[in-house]
N, C-alpha and C positions, 0 to 999 in steps of 0.2 A: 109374640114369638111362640113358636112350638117346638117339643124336642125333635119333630121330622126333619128339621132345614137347619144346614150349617149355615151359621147367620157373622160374616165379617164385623157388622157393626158388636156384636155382643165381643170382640176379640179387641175390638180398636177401643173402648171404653174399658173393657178389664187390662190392659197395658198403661194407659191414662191412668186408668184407679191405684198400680202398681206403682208406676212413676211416680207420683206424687205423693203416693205413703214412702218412699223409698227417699225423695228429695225432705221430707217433714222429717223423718227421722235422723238424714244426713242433719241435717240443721239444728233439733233439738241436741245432739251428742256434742255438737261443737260448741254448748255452755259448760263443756265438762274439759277437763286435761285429756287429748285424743296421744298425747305422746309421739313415741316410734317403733319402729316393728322389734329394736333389743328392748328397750322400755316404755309398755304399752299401758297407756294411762285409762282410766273407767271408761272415757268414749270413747274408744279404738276399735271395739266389737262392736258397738252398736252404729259405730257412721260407717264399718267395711259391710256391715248386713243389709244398711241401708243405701249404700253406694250400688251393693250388687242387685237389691230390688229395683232400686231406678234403673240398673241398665236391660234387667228382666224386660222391666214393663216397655222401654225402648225397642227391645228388638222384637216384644209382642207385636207392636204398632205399626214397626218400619215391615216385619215380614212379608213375603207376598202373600198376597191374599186367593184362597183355593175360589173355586167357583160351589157355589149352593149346589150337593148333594142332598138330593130325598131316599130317607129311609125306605127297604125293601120294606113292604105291606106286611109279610110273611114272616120277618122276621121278628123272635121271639123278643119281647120287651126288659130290657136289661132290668136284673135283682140286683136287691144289695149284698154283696160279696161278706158274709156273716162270718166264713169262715177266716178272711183274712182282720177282718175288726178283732174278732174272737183271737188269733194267736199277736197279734200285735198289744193286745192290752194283755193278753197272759204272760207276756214275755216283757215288758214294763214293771210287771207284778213280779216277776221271778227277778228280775233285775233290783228292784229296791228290798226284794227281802235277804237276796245273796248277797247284796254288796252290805247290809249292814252284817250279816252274822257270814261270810266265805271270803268275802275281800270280792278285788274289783277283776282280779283276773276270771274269778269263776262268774260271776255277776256278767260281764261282756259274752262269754263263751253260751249262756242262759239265752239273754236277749235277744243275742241273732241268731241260735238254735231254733230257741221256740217261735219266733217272728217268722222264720223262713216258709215254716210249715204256712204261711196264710196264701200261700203261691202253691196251687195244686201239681205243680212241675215239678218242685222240689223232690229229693226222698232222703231218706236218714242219713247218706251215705256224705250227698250233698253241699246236707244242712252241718251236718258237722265239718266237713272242708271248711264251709266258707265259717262260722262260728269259730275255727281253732285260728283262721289267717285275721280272720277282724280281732279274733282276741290279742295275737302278736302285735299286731299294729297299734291296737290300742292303747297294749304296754310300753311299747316303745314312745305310743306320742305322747300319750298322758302323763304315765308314770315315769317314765325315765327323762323326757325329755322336759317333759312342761312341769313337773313336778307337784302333780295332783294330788291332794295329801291322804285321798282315798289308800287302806292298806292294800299291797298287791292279792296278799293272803291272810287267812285270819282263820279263829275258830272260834265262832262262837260270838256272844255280844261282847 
């Protein structure tokens, strides 16, 4: 295989590979108590993650299949995107050092500020919209609802 040709066989094997790490995991969580969705026992996240990779790898398989496209000759050979790696693990970082000394609401607000930036599109204005609506949501699902025992605020260790 070369990176030139969209190659269908490589799409129909990585859905096979997905389906069946998604079916092994359904199957290992069900030696655990999977519960119900008010009282959700150890295997309930791990056979919903794995239910929805097998269905991933299902519609990889079933999709119609494109025809073999060749690369333009001319065109520039893709890099690797340093800038998005670089704010994605900076914004990981800010996130575990916020959430243990600011709490979880500045910690969230951090994560997807500095993460945004790894998207040349973005601009401050942006990153901070979506950073202040994911931090909302986050409080609402985490904290208020699921009752994540991260503090919402804090100061300090």
């Amino acid at each position: 295989m070369t990176d030139d040709v969209y190659h269908p066989k490589a799409d129909y094997i990585g859905g096979v590979l997905m389906t069946a790490t998604g079916v092994f995991v359904v199957l290992q969580s069900m030696g655990y108590d999977v519960g119900s969705l008010t009282r959700m026992g150890p295997g309930f996240y791990p056979a919903l993650v794995g239910a929805l990779l097998a269905l991933t790898g299902v519609g990889i398989v079933l999709r119609p299949k494109r025809p073999a496209v060749e690369r333009d000759a001319d065109a520039e050979p893709s890099r690797p995107e340093w800038r998005g790696w670089f704010c994605i693990l900076a914004g990981i970082a800010a996130f575990i050092v916020a959430a243990k000394y600011a709490g979880m609401l500045p910690a969230t607000f951090l994560i997807v500020f500095i993460s945004a930036f790894g998207d040349r599109m973005n601009t401050i204005k942006s990153a901070a919209v979506l950073a202040l609506v994911i931090s909302v949501v986050s409080t609402v699902v985490f904290w208020w609802a699921l009752g994540v025992q991260l503090p919402l605020l804090r100061w300090g260790a």
